[in-house]
Every structure is written in C-alpha cells, then in structure tokens.
PQR file of N, CA, C, O and H, with PARSE charges and radii, in Angstrom:
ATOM      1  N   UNK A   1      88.706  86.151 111.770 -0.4000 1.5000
ATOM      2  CA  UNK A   1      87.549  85.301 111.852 -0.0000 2.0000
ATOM      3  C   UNK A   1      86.631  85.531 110.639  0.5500 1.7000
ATOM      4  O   UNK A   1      86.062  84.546 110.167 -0.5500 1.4000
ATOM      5  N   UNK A   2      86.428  86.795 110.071 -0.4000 1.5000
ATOM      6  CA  UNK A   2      85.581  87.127 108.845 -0.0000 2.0000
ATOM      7  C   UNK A   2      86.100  86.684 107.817  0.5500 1.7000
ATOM      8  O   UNK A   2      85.445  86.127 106.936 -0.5500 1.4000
ATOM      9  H   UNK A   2      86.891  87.595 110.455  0.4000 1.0000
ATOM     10  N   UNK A   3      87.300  86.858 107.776 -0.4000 1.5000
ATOM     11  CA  UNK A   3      87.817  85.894 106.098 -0.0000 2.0000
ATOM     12  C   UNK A   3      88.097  84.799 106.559  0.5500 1.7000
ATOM     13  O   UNK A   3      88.826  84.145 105.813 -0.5500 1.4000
ATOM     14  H   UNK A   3      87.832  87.311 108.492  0.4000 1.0000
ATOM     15  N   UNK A   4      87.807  84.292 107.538 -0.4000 1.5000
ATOM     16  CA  UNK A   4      87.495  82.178 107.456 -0.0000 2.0000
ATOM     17  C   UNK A   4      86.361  82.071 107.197  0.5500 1.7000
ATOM     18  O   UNK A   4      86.161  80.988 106.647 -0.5500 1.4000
ATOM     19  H   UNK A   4      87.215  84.823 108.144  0.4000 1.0000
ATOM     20  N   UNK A   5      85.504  82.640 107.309 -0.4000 1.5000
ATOM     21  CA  UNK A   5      83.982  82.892 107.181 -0.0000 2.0000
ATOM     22  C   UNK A   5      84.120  83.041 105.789  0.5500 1.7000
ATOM     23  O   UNK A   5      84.137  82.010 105.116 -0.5500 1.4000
ATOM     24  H   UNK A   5      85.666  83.520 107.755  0.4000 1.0000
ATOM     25  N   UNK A   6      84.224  84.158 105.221 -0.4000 1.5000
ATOM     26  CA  UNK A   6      84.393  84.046 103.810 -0.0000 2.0000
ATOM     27  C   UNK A   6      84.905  83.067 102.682  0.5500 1.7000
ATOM     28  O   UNK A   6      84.419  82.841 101.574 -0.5500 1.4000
ATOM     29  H   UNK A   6      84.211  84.995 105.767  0.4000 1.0000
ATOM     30  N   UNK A   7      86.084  82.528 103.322 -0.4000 1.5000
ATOM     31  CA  UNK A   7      86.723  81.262 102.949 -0.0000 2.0000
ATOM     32  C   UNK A   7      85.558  80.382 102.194  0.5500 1.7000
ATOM     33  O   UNK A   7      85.291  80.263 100.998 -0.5500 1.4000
ATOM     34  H   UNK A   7      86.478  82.712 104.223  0.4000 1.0000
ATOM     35  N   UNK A   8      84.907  79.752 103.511 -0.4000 1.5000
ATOM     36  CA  UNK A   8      83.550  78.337 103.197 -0.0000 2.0000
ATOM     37  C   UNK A   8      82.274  79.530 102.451  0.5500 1.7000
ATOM     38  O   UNK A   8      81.574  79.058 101.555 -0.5500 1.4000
ATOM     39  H   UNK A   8      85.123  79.849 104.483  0.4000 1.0000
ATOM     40  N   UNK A   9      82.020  81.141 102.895 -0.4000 1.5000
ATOM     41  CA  UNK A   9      80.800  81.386 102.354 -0.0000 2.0000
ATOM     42  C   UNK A   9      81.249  82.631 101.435  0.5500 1.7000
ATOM     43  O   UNK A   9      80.454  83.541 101.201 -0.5500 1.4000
ATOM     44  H   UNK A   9      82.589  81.525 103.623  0.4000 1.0000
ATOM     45  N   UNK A  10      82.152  82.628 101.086 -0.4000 1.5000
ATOM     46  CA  UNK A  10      82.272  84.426 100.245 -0.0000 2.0000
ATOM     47  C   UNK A  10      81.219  84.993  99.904  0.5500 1.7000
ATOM     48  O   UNK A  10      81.396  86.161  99.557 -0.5500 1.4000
ATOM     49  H   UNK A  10      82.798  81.889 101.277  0.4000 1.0000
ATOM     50  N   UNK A  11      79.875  84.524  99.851 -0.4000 1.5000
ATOM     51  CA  UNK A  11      78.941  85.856  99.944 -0.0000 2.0000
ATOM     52  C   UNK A  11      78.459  85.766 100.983  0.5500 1.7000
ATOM     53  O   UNK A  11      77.458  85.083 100.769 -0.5500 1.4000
ATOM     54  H   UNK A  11      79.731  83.576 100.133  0.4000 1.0000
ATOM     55  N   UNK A  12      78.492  86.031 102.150 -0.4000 1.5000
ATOM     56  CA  UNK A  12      78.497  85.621 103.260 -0.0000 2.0000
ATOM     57  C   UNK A  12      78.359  87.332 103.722  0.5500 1.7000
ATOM     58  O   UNK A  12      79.354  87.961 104.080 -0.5500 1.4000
ATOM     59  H   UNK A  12      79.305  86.586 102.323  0.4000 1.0000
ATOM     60  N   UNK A  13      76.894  87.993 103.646 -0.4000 1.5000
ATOM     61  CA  UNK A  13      76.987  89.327 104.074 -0.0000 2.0000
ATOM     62  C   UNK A  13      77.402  89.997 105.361  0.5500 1.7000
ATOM     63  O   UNK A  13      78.006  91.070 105.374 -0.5500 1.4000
ATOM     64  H   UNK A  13      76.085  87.482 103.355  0.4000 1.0000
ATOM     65  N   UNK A  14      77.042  89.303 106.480 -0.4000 1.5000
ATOM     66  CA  UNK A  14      77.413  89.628 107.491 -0.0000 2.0000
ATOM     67  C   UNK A  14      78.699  89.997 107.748  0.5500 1.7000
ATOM     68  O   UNK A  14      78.904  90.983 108.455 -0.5500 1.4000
ATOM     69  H   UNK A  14      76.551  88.432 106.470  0.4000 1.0000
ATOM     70  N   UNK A  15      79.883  89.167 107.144 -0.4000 1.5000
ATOM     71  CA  UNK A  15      80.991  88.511 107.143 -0.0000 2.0000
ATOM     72  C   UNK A  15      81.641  89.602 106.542  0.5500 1.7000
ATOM     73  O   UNK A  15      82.567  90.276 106.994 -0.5500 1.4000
ATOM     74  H   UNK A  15      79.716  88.366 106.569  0.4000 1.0000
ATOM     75  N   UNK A  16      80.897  89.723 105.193 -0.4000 1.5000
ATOM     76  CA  UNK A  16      81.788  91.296 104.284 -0.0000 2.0000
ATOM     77  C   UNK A  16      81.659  92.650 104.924  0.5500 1.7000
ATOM     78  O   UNK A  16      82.631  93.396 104.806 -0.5500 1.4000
ATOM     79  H   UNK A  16      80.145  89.175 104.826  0.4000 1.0000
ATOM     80  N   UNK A  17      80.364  93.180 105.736 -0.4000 1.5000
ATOM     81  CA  UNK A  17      79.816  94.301 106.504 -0.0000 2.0000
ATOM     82  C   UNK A  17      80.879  94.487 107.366  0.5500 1.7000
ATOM     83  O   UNK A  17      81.788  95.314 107.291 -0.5500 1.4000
ATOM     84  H   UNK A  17      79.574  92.574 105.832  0.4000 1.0000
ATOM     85  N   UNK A  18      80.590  93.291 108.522 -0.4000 1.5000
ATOM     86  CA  UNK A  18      81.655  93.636 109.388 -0.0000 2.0000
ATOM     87  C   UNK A  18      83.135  93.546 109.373  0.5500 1.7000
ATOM     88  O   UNK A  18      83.711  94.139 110.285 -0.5500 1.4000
ATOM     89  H   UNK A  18      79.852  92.619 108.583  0.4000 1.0000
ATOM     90  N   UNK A  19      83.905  92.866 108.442 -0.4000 1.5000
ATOM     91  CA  UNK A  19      85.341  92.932 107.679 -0.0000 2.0000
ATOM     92  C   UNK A  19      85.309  94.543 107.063  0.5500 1.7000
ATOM     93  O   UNK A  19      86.421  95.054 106.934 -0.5500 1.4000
ATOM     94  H   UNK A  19      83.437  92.384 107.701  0.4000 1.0000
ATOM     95  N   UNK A  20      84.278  95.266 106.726 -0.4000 1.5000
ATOM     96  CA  UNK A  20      84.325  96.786 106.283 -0.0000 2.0000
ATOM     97  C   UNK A  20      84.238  97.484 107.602  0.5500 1.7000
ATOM     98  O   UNK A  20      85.099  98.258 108.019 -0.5500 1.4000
ATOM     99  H   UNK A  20      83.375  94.851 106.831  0.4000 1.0000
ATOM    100  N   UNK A  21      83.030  97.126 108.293 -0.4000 1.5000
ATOM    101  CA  UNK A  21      83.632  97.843 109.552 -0.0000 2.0000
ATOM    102  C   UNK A  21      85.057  98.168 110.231  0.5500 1.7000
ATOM    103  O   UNK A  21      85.468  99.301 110.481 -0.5500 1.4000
ATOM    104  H   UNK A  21      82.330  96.497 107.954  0.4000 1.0000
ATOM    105  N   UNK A  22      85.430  97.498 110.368 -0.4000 1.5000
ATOM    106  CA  UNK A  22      86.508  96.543 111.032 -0.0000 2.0000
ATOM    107  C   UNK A  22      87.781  98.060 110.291  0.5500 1.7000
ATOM    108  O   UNK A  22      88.355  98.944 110.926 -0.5500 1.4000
ATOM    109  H   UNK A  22      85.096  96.578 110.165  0.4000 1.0000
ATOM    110  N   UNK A  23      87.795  97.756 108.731 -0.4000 1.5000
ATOM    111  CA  UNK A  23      88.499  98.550 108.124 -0.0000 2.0000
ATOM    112  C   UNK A  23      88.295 100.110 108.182  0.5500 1.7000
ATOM    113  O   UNK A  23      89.232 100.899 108.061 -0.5500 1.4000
ATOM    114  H   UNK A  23      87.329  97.037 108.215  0.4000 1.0000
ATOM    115  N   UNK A  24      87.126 100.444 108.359 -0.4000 1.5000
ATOM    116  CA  UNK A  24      86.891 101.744 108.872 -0.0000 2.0000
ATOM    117  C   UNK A  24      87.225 102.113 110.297  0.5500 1.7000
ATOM    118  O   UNK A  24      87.272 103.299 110.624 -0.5500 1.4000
ATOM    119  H   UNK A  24      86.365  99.804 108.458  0.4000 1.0000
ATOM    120  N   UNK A  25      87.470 101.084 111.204 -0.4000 1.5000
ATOM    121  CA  UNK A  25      87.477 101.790 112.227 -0.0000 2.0000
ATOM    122  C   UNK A  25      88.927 101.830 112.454  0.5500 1.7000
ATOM    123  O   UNK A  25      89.401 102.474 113.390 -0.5500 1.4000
ATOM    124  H   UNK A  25      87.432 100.121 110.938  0.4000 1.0000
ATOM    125  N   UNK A  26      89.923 100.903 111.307 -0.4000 1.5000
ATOM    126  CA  UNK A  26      91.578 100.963 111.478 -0.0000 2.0000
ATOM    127  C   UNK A  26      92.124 102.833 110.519  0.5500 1.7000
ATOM    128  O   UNK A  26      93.193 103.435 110.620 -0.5500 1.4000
ATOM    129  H   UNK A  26      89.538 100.380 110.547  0.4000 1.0000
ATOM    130  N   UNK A  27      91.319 103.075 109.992 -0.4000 1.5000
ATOM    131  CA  UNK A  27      91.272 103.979 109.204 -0.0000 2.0000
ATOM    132  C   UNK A  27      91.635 103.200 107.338  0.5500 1.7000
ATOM    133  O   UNK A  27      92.003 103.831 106.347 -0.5500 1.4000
ATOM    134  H   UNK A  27      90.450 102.586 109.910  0.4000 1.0000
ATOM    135  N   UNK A  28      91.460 102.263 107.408 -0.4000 1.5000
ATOM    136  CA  UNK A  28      91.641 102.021 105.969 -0.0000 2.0000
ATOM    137  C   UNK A  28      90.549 102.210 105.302  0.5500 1.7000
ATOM    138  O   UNK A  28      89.980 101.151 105.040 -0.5500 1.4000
ATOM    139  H   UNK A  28      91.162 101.750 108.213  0.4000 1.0000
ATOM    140  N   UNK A  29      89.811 103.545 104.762 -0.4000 1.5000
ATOM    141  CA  UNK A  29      88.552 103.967 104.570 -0.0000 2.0000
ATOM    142  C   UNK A  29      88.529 103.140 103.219  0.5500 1.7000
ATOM    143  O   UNK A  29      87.630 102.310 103.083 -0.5500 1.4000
ATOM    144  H   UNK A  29      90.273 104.406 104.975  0.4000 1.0000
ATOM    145  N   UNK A  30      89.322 103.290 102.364 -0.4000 1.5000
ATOM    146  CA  UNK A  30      88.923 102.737 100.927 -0.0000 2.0000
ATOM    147  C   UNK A  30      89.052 101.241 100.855  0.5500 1.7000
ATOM    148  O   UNK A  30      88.960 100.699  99.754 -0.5500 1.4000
ATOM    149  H   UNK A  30      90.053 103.965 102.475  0.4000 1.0000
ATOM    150  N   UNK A  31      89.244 100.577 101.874 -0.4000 1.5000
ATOM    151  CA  UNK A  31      89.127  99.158 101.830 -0.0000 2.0000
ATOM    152  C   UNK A  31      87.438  98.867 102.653  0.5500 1.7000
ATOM    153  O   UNK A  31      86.697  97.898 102.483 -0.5500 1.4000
ATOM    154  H   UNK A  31      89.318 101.017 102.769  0.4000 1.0000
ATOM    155  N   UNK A  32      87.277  99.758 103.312 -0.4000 1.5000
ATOM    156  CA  UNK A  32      85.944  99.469 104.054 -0.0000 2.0000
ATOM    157  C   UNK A  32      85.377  99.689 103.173  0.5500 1.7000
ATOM    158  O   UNK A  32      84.787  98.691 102.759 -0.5500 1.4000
ATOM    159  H   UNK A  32      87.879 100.544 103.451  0.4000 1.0000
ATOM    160  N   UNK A  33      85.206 100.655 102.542 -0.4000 1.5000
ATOM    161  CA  UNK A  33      84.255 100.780 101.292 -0.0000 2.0000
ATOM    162  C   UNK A  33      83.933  99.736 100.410  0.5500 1.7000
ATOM    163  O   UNK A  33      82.785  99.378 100.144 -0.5500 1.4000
ATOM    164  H   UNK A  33      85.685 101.465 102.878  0.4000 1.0000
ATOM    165  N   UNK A  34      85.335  99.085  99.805 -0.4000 1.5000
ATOM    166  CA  UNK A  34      84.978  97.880  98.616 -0.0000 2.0000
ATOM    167  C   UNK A  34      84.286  96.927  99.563  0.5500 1.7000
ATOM    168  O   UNK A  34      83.207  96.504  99.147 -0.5500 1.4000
ATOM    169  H   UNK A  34      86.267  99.375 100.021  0.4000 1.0000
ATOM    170  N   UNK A  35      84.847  96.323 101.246 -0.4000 1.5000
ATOM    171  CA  UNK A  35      83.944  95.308 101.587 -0.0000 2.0000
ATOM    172  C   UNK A  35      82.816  95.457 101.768  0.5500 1.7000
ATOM    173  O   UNK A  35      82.069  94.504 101.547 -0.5500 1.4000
ATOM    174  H   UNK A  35      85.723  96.666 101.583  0.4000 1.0000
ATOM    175  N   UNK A  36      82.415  96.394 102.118 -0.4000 1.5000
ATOM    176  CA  UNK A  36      80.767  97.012 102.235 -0.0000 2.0000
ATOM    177  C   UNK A  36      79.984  97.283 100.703  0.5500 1.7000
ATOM    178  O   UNK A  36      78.784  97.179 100.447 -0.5500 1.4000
ATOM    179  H   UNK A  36      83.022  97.168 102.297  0.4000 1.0000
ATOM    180  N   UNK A  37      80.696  97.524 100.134 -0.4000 1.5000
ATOM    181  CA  UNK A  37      80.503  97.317  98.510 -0.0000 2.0000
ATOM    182  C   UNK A  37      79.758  96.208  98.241  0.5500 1.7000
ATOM    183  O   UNK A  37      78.571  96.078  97.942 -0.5500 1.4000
ATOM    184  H   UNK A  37      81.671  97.609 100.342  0.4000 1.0000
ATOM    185  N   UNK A  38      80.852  95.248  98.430 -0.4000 1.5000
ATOM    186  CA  UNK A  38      80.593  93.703  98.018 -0.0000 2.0000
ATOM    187  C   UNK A  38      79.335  93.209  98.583  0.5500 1.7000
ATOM    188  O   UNK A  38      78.518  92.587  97.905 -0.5500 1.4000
ATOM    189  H   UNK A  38      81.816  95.353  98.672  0.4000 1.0000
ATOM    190  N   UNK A  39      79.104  93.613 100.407 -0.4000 1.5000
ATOM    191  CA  UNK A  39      77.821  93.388 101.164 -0.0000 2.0000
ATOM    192  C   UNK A  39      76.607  93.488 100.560  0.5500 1.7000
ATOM    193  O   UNK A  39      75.673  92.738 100.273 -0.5500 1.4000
ATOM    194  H   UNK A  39      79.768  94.118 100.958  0.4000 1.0000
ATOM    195  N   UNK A  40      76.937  94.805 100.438 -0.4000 1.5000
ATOM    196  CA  UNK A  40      75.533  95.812  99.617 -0.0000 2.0000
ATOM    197  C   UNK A  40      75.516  95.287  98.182  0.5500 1.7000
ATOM    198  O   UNK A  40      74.706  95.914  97.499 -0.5500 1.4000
ATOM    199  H   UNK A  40      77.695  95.414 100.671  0.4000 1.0000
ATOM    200  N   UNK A  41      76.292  94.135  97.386 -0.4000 1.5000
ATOM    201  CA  UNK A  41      75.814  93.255  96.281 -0.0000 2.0000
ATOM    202  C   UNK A  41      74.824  92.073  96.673  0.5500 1.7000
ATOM    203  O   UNK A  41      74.188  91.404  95.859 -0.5500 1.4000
ATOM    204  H   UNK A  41      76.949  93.625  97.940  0.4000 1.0000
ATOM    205  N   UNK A  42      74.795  91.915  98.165 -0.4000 1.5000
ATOM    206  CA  UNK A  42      74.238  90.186  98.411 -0.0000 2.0000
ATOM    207  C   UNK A  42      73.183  91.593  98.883  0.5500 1.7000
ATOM    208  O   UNK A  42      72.374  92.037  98.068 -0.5500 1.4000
ATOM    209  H   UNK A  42      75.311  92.459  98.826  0.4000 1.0000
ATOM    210  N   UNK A  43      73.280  91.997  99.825 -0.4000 1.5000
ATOM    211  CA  UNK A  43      72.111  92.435 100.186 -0.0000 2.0000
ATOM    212  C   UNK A  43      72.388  93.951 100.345  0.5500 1.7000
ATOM    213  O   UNK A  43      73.226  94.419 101.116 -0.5500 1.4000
ATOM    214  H   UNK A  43      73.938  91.636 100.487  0.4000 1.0000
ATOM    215  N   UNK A  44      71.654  94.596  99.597 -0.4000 1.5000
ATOM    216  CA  UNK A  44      71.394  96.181  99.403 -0.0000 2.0000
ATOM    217  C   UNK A  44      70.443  96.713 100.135  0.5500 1.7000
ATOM    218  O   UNK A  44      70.168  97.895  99.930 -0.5500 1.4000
ATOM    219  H   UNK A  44      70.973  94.216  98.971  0.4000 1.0000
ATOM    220  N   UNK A  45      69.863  96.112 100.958 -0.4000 1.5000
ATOM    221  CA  UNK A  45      68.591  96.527 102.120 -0.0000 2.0000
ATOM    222  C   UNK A  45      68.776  96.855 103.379  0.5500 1.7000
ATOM    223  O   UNK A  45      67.925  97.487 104.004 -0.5500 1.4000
ATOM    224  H   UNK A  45      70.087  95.152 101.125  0.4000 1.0000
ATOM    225  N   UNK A  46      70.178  96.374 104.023 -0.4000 1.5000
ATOM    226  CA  UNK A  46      70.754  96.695 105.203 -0.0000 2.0000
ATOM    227  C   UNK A  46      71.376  98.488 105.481  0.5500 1.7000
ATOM    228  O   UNK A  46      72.454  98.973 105.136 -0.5500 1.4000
ATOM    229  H   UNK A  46      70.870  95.860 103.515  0.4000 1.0000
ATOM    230  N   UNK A  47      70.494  98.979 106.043 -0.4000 1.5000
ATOM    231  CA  UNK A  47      70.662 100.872 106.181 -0.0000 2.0000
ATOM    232  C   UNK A  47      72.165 100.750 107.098  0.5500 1.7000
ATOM    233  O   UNK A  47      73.158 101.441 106.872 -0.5500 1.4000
ATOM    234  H   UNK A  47      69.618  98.585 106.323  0.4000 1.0000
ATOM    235  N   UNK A  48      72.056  99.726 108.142 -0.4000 1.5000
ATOM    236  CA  UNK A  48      73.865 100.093 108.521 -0.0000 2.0000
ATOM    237  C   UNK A  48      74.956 100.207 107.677  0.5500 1.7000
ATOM    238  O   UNK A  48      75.662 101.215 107.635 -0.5500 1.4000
ATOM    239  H   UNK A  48      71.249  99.164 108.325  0.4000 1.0000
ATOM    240  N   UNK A  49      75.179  98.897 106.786 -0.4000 1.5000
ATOM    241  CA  UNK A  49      76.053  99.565 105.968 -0.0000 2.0000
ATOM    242  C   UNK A  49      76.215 100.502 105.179  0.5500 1.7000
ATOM    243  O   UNK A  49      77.277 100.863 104.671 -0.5500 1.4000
ATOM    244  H   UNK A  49      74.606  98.079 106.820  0.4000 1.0000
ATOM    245  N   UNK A  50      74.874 101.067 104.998 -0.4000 1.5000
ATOM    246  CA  UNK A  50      75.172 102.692 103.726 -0.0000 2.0000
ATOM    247  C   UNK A  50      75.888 103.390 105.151  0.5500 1.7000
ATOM    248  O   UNK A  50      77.045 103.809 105.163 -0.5500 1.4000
ATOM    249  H   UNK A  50      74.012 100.774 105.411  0.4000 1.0000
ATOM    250  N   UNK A  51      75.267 103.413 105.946 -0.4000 1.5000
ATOM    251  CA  UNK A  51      75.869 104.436 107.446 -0.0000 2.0000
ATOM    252  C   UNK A  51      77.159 104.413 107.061  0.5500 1.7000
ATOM    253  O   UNK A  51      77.784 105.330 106.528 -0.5500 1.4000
ATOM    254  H   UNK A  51      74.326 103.073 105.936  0.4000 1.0000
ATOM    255  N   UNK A  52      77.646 103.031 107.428 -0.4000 1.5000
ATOM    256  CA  UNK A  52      79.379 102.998 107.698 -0.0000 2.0000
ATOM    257  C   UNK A  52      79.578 103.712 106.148  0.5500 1.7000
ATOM    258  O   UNK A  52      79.929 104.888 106.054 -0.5500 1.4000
ATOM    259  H   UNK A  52      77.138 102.286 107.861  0.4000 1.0000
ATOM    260  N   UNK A  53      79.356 103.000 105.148 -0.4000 1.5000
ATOM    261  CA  UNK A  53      79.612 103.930 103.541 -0.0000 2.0000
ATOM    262  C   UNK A  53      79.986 104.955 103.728  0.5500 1.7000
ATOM    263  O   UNK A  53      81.009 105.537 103.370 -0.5500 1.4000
ATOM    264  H   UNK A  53      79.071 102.045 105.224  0.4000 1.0000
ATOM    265  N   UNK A  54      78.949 105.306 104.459 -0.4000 1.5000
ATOM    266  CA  UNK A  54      78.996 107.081 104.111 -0.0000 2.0000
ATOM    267  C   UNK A  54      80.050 107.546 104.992  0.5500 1.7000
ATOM    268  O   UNK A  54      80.958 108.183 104.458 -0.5500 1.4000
ATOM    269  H   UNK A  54      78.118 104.833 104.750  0.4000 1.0000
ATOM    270  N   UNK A  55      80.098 107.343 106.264 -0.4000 1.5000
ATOM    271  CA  UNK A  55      80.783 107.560 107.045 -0.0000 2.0000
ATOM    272  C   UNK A  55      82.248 107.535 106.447  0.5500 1.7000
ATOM    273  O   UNK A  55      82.883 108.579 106.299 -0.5500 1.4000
ATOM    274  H   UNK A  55      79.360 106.825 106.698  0.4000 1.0000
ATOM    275  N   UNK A  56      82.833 106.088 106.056 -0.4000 1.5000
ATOM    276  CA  UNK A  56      83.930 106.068 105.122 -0.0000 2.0000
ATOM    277  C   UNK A  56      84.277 107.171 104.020  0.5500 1.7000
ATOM    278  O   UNK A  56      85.230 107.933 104.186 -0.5500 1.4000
ATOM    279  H   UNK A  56      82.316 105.240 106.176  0.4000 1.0000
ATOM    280  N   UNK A  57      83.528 107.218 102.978 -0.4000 1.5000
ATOM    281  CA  UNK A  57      83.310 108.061 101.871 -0.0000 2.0000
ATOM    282  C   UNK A  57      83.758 109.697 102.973  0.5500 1.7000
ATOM    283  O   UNK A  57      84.798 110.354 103.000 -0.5500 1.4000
ATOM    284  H   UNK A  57      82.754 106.599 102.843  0.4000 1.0000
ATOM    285  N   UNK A  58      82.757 109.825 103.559 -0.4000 1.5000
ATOM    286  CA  UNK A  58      83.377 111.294 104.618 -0.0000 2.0000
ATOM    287  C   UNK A  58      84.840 111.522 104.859  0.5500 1.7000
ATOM    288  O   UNK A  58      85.488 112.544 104.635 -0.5500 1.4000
ATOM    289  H   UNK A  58      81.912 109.291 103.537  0.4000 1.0000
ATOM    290  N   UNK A  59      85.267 110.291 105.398 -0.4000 1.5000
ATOM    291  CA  UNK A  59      86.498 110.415 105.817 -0.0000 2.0000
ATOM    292  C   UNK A  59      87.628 110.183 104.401  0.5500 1.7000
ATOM    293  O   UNK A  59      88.762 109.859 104.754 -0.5500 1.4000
ATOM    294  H   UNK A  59      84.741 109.461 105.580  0.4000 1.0000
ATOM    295  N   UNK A  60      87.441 110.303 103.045 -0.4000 1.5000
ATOM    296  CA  UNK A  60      87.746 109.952 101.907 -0.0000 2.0000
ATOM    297  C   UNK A  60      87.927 111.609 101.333  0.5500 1.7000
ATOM    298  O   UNK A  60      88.755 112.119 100.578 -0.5500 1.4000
ATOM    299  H   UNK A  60      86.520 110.566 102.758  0.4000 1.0000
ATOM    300  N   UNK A  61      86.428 112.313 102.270 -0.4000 1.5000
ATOM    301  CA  UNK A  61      86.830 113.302 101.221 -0.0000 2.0000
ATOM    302  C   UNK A  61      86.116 113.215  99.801  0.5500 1.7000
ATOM    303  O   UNK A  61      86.384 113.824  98.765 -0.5500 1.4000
ATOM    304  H   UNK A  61      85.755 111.899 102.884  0.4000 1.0000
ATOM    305  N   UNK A  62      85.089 112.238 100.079 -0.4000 1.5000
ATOM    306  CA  UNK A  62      84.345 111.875  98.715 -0.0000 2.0000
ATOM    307  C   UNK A  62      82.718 111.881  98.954  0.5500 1.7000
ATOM    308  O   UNK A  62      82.184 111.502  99.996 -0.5500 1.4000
ATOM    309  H   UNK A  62      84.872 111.744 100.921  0.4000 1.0000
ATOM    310  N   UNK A  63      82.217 112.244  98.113 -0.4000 1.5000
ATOM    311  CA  UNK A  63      80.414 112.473  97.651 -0.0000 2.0000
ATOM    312  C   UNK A  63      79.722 111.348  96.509  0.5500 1.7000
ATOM    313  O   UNK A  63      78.557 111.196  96.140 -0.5500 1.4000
ATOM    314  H   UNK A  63      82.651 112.552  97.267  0.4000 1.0000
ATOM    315  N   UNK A  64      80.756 110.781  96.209 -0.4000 1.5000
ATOM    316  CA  UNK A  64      80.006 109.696  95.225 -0.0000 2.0000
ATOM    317  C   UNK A  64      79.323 108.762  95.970  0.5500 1.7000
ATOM    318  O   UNK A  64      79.594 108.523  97.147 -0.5500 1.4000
ATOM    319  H   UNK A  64      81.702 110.905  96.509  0.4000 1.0000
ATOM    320  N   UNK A  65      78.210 108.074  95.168 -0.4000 1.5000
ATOM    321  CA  UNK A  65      77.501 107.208  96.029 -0.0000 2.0000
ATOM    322  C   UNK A  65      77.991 105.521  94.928  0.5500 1.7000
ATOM    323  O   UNK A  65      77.587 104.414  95.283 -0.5500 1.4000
ATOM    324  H   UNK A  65      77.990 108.268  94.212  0.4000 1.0000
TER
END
C-alpha cells in the first residue's frame, strides 16, 4: 500500500516513514534506514523517525548519525 502511495506522491512522508518501519520490523535494518532517510529529507522535524533510525542503526551495529 506505501509504494502505491509513493507511486502518485514519492515525497509522500508518511508513506516513506512507515515503508521504513515496516523494514525494521522485518529485520531489513539497512533498508529502513534509507526509507526513513528519504522521510527525514521532506520532513526532518518528525522525532519518531530519528527513534526508528536509531533503533535500526542499533541493530546495524552502527553510531553514525
């Protein structure tokens, strides 16, 4: 449902956040990261997604921000 969403809006933040969620919670940590990436380009003000970030990044084994 998030990449039909993306389809008509690709910056479509909601859409990229929760498609990163989504990937964090399958364990594909480094794909949650780039979609939450992309989020945090439309909008960098939303504190949930640094959460999931970080959370990801944890499970990576990584400290970069």
């Amino acid at each position: 449902m998030y990449r039909q969403v993306l389809k008509d809006q690709p910056n479509h933040f909601n859409a990229l956040h929760l498609l990163g969620v989504i990937h964090y919670q399958r364990g594909d940590h480094a794909e949650a990261i780039r979609q939450i990436d992309a989020a945090l380009k439309i909008n960098p003000k939303i504190a949930a997604a640094y959460r999931t970030r970080g959370f990801a990044l944890q499970k990576l084994k990584r400290s970069d921000g």
